[in-house]
DRENTI-841578 format. One record per residue (C-alpha): x, y, z; residue in three letters. Coordinates in steps of 0.5 Angstrom, whole numbers, plus 500, padded with zeros to 3 digits. Layout:
% DRENTI-841578
XYZAla ...
***
This chain:
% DRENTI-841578
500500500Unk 503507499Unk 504511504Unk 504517501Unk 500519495Unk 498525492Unk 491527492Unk 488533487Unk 482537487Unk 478539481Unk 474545481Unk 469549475Unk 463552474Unk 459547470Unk 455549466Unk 448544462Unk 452542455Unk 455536457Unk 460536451Unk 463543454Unk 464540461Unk 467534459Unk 472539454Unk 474542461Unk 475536466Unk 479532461Unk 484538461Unk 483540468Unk 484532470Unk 492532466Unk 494539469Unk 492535475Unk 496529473Unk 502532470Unk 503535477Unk 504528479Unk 497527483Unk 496519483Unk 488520485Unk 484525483Unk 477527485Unk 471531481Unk 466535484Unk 460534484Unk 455534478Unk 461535473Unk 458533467Unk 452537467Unk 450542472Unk 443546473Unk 436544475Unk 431538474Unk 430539467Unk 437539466Unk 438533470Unk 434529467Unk 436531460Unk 443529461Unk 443522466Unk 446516464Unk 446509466Unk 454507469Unk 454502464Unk 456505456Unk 455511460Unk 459517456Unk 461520462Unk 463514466Unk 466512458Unk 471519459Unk 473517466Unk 475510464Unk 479514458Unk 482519463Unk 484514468Unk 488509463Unk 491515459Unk 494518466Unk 495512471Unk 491515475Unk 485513480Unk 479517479Unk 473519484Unk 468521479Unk 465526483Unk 457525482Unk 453524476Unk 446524474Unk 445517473Unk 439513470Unk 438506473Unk 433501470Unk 425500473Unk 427507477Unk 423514475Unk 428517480Unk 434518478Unk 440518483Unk 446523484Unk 453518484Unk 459517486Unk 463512481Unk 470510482Unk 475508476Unk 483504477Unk 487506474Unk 486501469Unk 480505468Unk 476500471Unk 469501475Unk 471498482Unk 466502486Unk 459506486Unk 456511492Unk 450514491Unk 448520495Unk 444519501Unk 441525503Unk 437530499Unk 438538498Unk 431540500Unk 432546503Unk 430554503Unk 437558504Unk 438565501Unk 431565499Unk 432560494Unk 429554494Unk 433547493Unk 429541492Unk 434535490Unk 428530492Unk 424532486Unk 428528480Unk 433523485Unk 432518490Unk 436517496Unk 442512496Unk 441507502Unk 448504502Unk 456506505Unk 461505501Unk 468505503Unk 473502498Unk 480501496Unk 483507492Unk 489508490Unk 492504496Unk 488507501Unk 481506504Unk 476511501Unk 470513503Unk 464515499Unk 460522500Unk 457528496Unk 456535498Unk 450535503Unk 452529507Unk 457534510Unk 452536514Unk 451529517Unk 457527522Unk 454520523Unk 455518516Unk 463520516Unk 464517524Unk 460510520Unk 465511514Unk 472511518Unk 469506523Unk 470502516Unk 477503516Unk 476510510Unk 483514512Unk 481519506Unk 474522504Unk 472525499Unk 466529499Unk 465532491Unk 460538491Unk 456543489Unk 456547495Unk 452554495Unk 455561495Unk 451562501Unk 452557504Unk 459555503Unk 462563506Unk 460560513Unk 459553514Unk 463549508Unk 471550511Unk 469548518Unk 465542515Unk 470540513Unk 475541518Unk 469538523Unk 470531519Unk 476531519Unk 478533526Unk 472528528Unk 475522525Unk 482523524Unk 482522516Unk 484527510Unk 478529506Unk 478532500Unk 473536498Unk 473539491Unk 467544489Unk 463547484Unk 465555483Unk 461560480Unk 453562477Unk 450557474Unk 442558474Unk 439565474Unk 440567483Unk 445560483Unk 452560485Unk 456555489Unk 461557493Unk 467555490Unk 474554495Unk 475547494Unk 479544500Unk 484538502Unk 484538509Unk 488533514Unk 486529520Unk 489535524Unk 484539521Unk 490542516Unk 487545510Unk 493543506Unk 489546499Unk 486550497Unk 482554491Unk 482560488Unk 476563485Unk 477559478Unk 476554475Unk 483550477Unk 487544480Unk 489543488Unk 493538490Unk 497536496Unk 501530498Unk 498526503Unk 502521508Unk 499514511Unk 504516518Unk 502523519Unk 494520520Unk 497513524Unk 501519529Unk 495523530Unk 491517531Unk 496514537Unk 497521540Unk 490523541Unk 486517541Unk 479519540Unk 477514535Unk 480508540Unk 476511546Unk 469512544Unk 465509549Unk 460504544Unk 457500548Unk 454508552Unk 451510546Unk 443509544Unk 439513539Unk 434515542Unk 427513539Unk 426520535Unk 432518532Unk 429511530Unk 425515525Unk 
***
């Protein structure tokens, strides 16, 4: 396994022209790979970016999917691990549609899948989000190997769910990746010390590439993409533009931190309920 590796974030303003978006990424993916990153991580809704309509428009299915299809490619031509961010994806006997996470090798196989859990149904800003009206929750956890390291699974609003990232580093993640689209509103006062939160928590690097910029009439996402360490370090971070953030990553610095300052080995389980309004 590496103990060291070098993580890159990818950070544009996405827009509803999936030839467009794709052009972007493949030349944001080798800047990332010609500064030496060895996994490289999307935000979320790379591909195509807008409201339901838009959504709907550009879902895909994973398999033949020419999204997935461009991943695969980018990961072969570069030797790199791709997290691919989300995309739209369509699945058979399902009206809904999901916001998913795809993994591809280096090989440019398709060695995991995470789909978003919780929904962006919010009012913020004045602006109404109402994620659940074209997708469906995900019902599954997902940590998997990637790039020699174990890598937990989130999109974007997850982040606001703690729970969730204490269960992916209890299952081993010492990396997570949170692709988004975070909004503008939002992001100024919640989206680094999220993150910063997540990785402290749980003692684990996180890498959290964002979307930048207007995308909709009264829609902007926040921008400011971060890699962070489990002492809560930003390593990285993003200017306003559409770019590449990059850092290296180092196995013992996480195993030192998680010795000195056991927190995850002195959690109490066996003390813990949920309460029953918790059940629901």
């Amino acid at each position: 396994m590496s103990e060291r590796i070098r993580v890159a974030c990818v950070q544009l303003c996405a827009g509803p022209v999936k030839a467009d978006n794709l052009a972007t990424v493949e030349r944001l993916v080798a800047e990332a790979a010609q500064a030496g990153a060895e996994l490289v991580v999307l935000p979320e809704k790379w591909n195509a970016w807008g409201g339901a309509d838009v959504l709907r428009a550009n879902a895909e299915r994973l398999e033949g999917g020419e999204s997935v299809a461009a991943l695969a490619g980018w990961a072969r031509r570069h030797g790199i691990t791709i997290v691919g961010g989300s995309i739209t994806e369509e699945r058979e006997g399902r009206e809904r549609l999901s916001n998913t996470s795809p993994v591809l090798d280096a090989d440019g196989e398709l060695v995991a899948v995470y789909r978003k859990i919780h929904m962006f149904d919010v009012d913020v800003g004045g602006v109404a989000y109402r994620e659940s009206e074209a997708e469906e929750p995900g019902e599954e956890t997902v940590v998997c190997a990637a790039g020699g390291w174990r890598v937990g699974l989130s999109v974007c609003y997850d982040l606001r769910f703690p729970e969730l990232y204490r269960i992916l580093a209890l299952d081993g993640a010492e990396l997570v990746t949170v692709p988004a689209a975070f909004t503008a509103f939002t992001g100024k006062d919640h989206w680094e010390l999220l993150l910063r939160a997540r990785a402290v928590e749980n003692q684990c690097y996180v890498a959290a590439p964002n979307q930048w910029g207007t995308y909709a009439p009264g829609k902007a996402s926040y921008g400011r993409s971060l890699i962070v360490d489990p002492w809560g370090v930003v390593l990285a971070q993003a200017p306003d533009e559409d770019c590449v953030i990059v850092a290296e990553i180092d196995r013992q610095r996480l195993e030192r931190i998680r010795a000195e300052l056991p927190s995850l080995a002195n959690r109490q389980a066996a003390a813990y309920r949920w309460p029953d309004a918790a059940r629901v």
